[in-house]
N, C-alpha and C positions, 0 to 999 in steps of 0.2 A: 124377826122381820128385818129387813135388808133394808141400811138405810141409806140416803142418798148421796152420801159422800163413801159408802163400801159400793156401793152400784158402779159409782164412776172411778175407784179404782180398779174394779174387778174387768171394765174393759180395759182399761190402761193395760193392766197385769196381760189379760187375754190379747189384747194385739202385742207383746212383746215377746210373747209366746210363739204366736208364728212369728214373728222374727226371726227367732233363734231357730224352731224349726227351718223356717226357709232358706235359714243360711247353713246350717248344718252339714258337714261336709261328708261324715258316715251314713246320714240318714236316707232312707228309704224315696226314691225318685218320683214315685207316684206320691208320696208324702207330702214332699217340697212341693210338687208342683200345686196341690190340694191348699198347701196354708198360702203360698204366692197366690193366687187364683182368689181364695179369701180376702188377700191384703190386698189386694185390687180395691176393693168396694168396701173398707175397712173402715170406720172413722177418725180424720187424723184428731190431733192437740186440737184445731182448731175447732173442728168439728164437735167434741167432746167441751170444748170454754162454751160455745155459743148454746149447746144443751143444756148446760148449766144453767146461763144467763134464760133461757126461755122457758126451761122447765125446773125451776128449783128445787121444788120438792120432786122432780124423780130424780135430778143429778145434781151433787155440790162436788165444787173442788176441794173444799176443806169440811171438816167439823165444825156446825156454825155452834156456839157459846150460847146457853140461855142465859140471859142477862136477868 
């Protein structure tokens, strides 16, 4: 089971992904324009703190500690 601090890297990781595809200077033209087109409507840092703060149990920033 996926938990909520792998959830909220795995978009972290996935928009820096098209990152890298978008900027990629070998890569395939219909590619770039596919993951830029994606990062349009992408969620940023901020976007992903505030999901955290609203939805805790589906995203954390860290590994919470059971005390």
């Amino acid at each position: 089971m996926t938990s909520p601090d792998e959830r909220y890297r795995a978009v972290q990781m996935a928009g820096q992904f098209l990152k890298d595809i978008s900027t990629r200077p070998n890569m395939n033209k219909d590619v770039v324009a596919r993951a830029r087109s994606i990062l349009r409507h992408y969620p940023s840092t901020y976007d992903l703190h505030r999901a955290a703060l609203e939805m805790p149990d589906f995203f954390a920033e860290e590994v919470e500690s059971e005390a």
